[in-house]
SERO-4910 file (N, C-alpha, C, O; in steps of 0.05 Angstrom, whole numbers):
BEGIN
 pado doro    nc1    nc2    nc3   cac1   cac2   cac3    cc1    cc2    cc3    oc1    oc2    oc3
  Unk    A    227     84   -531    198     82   -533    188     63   -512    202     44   -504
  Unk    A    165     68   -501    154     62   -472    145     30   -491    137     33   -514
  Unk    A    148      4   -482    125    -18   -483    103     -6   -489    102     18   -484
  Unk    A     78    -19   -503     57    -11   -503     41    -30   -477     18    -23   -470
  Unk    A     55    -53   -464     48    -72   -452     59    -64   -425     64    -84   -411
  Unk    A     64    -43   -414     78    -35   -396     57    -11   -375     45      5   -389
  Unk    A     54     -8   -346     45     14   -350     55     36   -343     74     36   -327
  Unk    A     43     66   -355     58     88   -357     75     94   -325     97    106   -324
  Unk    A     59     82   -300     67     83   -278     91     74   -273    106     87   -258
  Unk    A    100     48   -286    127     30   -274    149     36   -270    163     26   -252
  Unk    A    159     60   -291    186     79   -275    179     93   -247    198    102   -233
  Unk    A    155     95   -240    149    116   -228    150     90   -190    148     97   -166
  Unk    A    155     68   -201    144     44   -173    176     35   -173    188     25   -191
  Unk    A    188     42   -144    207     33   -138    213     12   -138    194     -4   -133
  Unk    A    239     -1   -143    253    -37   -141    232    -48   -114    215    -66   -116
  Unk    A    238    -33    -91    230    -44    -67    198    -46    -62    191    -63    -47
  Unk    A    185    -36    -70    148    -27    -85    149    -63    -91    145    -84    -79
  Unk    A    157    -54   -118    150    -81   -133    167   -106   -116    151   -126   -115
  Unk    A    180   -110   -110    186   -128   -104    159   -140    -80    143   -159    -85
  Unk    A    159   -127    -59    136   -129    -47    109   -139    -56     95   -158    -47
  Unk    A    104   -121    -80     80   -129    -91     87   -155   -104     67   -169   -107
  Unk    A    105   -163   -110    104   -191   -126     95   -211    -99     84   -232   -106
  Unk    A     97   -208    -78     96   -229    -68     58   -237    -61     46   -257    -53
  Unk    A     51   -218    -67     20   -208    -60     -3   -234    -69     -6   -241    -92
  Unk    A    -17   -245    -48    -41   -270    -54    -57   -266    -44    -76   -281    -44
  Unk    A    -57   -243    -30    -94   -236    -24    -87   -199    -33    -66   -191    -43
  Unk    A   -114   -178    -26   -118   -166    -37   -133   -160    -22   -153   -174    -25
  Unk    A   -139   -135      4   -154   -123     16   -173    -99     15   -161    -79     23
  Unk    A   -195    -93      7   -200    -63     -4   -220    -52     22   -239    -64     31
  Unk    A   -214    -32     28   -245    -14     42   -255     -7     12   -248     -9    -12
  Unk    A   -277      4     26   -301     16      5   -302     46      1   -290     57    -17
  Unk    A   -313     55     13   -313     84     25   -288    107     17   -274    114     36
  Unk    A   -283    117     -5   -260    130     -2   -239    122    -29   -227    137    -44
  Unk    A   -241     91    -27   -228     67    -37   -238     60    -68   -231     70    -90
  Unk    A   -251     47    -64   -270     29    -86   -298     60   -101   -306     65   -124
  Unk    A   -303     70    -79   -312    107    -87   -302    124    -83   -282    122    -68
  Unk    A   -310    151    -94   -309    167    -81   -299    180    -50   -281    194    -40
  Unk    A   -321    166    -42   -323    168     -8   -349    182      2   -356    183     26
  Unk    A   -368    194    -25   -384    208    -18   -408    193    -20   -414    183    -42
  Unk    A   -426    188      5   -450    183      2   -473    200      1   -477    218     16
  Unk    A   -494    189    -26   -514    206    -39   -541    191    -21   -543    167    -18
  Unk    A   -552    204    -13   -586    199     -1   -606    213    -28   -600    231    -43
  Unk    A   -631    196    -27   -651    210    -38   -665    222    -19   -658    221      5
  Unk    A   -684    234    -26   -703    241      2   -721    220      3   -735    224     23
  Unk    A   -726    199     -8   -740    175      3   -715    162     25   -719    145     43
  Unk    A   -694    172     20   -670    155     48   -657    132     29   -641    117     40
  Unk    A   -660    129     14   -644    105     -9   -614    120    -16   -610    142    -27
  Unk    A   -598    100     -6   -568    107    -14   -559    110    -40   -571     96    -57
  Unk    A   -541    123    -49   -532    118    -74   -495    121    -76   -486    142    -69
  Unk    A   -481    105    -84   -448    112    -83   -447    102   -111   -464     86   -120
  Unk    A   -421    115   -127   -413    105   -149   -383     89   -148   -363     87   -134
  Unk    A   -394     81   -170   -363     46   -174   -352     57   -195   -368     67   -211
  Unk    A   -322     59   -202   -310     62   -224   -305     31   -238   -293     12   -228
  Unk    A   -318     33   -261   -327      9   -270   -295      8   -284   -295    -11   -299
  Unk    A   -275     19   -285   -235     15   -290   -226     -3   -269   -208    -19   -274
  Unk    A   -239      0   -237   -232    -11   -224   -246    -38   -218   -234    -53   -202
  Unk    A   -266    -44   -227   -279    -71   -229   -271    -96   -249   -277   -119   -248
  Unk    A   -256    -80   -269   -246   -101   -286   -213    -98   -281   -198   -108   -298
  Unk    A   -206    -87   -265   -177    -94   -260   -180   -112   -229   -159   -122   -220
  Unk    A   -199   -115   -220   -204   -134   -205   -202   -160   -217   -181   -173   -213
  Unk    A   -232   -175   -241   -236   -189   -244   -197   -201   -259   -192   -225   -261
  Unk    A   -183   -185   -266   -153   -190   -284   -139   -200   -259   -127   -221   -262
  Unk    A   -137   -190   -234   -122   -193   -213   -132   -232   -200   -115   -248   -193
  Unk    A   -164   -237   -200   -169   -250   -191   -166   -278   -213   -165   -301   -205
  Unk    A   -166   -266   -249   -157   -288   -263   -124   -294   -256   -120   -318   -257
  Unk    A   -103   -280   -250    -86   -285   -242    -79   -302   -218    -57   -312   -211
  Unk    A   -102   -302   -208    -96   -321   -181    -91   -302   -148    -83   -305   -126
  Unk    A    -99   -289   -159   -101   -266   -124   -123   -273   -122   -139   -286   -137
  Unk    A   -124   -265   -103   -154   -271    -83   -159   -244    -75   -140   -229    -75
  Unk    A   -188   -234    -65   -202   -212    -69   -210   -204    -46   -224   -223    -38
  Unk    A   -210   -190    -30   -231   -187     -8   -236   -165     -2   -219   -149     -7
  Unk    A   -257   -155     10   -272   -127     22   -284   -122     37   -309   -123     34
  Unk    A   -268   -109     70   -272   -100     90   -282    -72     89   -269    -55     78
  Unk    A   -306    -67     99   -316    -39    102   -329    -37    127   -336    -56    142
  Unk    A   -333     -8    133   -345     -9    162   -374     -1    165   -389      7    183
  Unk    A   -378     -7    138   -413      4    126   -423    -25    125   -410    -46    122
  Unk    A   -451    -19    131   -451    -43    108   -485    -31     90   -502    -17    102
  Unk    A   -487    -38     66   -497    -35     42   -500    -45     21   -482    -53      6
  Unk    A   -522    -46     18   -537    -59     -5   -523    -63    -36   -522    -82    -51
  Unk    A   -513    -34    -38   -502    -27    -52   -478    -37    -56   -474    -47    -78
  Unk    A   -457    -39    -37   -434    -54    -32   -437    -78    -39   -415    -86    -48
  Unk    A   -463   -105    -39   -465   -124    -35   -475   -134    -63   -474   -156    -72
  Unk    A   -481   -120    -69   -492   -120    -98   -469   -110   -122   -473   -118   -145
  Unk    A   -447    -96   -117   -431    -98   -134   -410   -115   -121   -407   -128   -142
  Unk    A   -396   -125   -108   -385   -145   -102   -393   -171   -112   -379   -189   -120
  Unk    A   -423   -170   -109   -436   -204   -133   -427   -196   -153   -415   -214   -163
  Unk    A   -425   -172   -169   -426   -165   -193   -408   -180   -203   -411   -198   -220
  Unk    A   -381   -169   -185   -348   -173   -189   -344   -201   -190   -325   -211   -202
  Unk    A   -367   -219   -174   -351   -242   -163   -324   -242   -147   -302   -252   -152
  Unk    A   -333   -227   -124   -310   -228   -108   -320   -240    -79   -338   -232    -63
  Unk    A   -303   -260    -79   -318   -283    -55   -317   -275    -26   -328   -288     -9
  Unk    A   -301   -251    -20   -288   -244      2   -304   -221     21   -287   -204     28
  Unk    A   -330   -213     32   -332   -188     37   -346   -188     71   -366   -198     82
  Unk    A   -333   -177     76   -331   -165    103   -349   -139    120   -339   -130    140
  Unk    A   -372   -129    112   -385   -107    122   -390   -105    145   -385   -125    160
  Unk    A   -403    -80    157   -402    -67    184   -377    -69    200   -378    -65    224
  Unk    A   -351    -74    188   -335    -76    211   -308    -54    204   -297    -48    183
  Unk    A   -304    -43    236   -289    -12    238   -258    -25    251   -238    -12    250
  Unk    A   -260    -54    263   -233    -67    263   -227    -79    243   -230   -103    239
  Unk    A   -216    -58    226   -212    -72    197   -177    -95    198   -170   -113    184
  Unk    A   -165    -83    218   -138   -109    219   -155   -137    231   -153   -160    221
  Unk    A   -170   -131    255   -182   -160    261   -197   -175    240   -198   -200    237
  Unk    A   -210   -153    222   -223   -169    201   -206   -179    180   -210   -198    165
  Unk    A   -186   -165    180   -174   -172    156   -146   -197    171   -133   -211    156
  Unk    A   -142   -199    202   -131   -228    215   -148   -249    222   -141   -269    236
  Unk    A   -176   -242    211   -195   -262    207   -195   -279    187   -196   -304    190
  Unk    A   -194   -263    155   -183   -274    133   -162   -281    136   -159   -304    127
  Unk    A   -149   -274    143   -113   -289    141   -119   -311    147   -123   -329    131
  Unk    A   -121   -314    173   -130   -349    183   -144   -365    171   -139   -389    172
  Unk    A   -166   -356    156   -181   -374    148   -166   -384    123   -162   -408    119
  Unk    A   -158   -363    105   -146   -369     80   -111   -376     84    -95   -381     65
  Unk    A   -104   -374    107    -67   -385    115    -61   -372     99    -58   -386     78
  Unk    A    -52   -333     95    -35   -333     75    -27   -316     98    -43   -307    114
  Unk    A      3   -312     98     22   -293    120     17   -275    103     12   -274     79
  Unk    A     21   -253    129     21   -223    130     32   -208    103     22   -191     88
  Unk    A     56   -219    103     70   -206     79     64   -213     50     80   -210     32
  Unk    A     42   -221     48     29   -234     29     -5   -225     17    -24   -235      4
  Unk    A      1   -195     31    -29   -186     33    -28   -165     27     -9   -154     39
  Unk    A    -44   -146      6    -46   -123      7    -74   -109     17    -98   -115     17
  Unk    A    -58    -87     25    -98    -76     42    -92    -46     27    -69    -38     25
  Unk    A   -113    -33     19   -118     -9     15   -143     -2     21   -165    -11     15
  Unk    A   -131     25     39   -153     38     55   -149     71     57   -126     79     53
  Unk    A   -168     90     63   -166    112     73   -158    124     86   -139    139     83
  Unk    A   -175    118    110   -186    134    133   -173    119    159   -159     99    158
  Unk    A   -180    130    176   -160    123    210   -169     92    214   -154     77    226
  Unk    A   -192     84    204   -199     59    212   -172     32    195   -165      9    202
  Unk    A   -168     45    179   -156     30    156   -129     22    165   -119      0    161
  Unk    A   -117     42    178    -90     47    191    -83     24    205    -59     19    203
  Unk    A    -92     11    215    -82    -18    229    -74    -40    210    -52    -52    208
  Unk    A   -101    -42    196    -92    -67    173    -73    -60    157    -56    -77    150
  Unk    A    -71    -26    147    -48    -24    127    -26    -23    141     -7    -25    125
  Unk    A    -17    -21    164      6    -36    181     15    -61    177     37    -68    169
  Unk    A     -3    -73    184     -5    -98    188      3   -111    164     21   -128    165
  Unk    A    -10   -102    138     -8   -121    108     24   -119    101     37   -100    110
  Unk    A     32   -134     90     60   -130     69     65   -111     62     86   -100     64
  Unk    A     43   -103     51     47    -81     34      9    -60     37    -14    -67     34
  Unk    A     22    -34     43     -5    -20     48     -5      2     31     14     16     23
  Unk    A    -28      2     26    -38     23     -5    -60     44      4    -82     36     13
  Unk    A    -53     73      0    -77     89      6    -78    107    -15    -58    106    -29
  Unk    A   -101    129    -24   -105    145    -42    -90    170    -42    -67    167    -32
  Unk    A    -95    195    -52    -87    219    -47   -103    234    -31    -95    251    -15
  Unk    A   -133    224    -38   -146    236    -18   -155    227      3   -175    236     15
  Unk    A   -135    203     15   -144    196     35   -133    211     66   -118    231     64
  Unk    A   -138    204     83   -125    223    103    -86    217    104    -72    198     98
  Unk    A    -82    239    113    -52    255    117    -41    230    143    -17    225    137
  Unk    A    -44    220    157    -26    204    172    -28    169    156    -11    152    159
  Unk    A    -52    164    138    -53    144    134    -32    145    114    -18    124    111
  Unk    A    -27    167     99    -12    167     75     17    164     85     34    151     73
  Unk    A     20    178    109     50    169    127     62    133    133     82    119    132
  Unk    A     37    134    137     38     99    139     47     87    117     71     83    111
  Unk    A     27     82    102     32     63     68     50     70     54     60     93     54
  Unk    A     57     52     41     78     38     34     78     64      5     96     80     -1
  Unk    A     50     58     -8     41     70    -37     26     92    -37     20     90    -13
  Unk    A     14    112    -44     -2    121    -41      3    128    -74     24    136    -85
  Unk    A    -32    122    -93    -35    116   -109    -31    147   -123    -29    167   -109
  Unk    A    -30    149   -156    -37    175   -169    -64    182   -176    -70    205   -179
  Unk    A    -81    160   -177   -110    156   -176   -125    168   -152   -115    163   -130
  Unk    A   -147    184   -153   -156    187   -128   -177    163   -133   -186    155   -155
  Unk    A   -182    154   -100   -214    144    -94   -228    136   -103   -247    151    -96
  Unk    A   -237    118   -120   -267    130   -137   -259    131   -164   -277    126   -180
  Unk    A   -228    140   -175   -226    147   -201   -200    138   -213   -181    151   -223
  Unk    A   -206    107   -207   -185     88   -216   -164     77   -198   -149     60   -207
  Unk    A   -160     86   -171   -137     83   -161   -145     46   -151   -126     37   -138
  Unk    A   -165     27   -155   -162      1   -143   -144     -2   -173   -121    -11   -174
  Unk    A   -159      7   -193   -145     -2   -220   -115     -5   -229   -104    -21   -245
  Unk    A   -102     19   -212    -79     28   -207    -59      5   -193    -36     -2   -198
  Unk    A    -80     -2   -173    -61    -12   -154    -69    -55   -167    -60    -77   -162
  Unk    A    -85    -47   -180    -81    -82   -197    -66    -82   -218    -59   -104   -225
  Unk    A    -57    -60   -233    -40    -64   -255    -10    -66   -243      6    -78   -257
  Unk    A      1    -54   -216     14    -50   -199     17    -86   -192     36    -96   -204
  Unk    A      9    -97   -182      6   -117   -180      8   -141   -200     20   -162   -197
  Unk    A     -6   -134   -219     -3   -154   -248     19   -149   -249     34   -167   -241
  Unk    A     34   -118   -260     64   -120   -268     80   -130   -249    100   -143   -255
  Unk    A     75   -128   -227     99   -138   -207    106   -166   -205    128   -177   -199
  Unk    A     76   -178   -213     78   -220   -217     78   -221   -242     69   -242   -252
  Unk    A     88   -202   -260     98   -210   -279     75   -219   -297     82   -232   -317
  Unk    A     46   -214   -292     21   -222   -316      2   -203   -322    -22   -206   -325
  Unk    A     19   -175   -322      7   -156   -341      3   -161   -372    -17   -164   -386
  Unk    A     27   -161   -378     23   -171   -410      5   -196   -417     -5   -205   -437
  Unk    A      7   -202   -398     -9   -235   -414    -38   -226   -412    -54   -238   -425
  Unk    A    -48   -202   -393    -74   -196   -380    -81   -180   -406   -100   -189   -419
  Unk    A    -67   -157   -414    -74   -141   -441    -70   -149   -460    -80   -137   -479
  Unk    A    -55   -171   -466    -48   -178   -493    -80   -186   -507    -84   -178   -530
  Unk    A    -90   -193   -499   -121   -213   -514   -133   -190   -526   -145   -193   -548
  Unk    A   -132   -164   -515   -149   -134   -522   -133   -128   -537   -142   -112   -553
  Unk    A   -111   -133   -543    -89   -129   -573    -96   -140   -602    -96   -129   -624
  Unk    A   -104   -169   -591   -113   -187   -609   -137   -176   -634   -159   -166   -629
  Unk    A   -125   -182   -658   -144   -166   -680   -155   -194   -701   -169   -190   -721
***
């Protein structure tokens, strides 16, 4: 019988996966693709609209009670983006920028954590540098076909529909404070 404290994924995440991810203290996300969909909605007044999987916003705030650190490079920048990022309380965000490894060897420096100590998940061709670059690199299913050659992971989640969620429970289990993260929602 599976743990109930376990997730259904963890047979499925190689020794060498996790190991990797245990070492993980920051936490890189694009937006675009990533954190949504990928699809941007216009009104005909011109007002943007993207949706947030609100699975993946609270497996943030679990990642960042754990002691990771948060951050979010995109090459948009938006209102919208900026406004759920306060939501999250995530101190880290990076918009308009398409050198997402420079942005994301911008954070490194500032916050001193080495390379192998970073996870980035991203999509699209822009993304491809930083997820080189990170320890460990994470992309969707629907993200593009060479990025998925690259990374390390490529999630069961698409885009938009749980895969940051995916990749923080991925992370909790790997440092070993998944269970302590679900146990409180047990609590009767």
């Amino acid at each position: 019988m599976t743990n109930i404290l376990t997730s259904p994924l963890h047979d499925l995440w190689p020794a060498a996966l996790l190991e990797k991810a245990a070492r993980i203290r920051l936490v890189a996300l694009d937006v675009d693709g990533v954190m949504s969909d990928g699809r941007i909605y216009f009104t005909a007044s011109g007002d943007e609209l993207k949706g947030f999987n609100i699975l993946d916003g609270l497996g943030l705030k679990q990642l960042m009670a754990a002691g990771i650190t948060v951050a979010v490079i995109t090459g948009r920048t938006s209102p919208l983006t900026e406004k759920r990022m306060q939501d999250l309380n995530i101190p880290h965000l990076m918009q308009g920028r398409e050198d997402k490894k420079v942005a994301l060897q911008e954070l490194v420096n500032t916050l001193d954590i080495p390379a192998e100590a970073i996870a980035y998940m991203g999509d699209d061709l822009p993304d491809l540098p930083a997820i080189r670059y990170a320890g460990l690199g994470i992309t969707v299913p629907n993200g593009y076909w060479l990025v998925q050659q690259h990374a390390d992971y490529c999630t069961q989640a698409a885009g938009g529909s749980g895969a940051v969620r995916e990749l923080c429970d991925l992370l909790l289990s790997a440092g070993g404070h998944l269970k302590t993260t679900l146990a409180p929602y047990l609590d009767t």
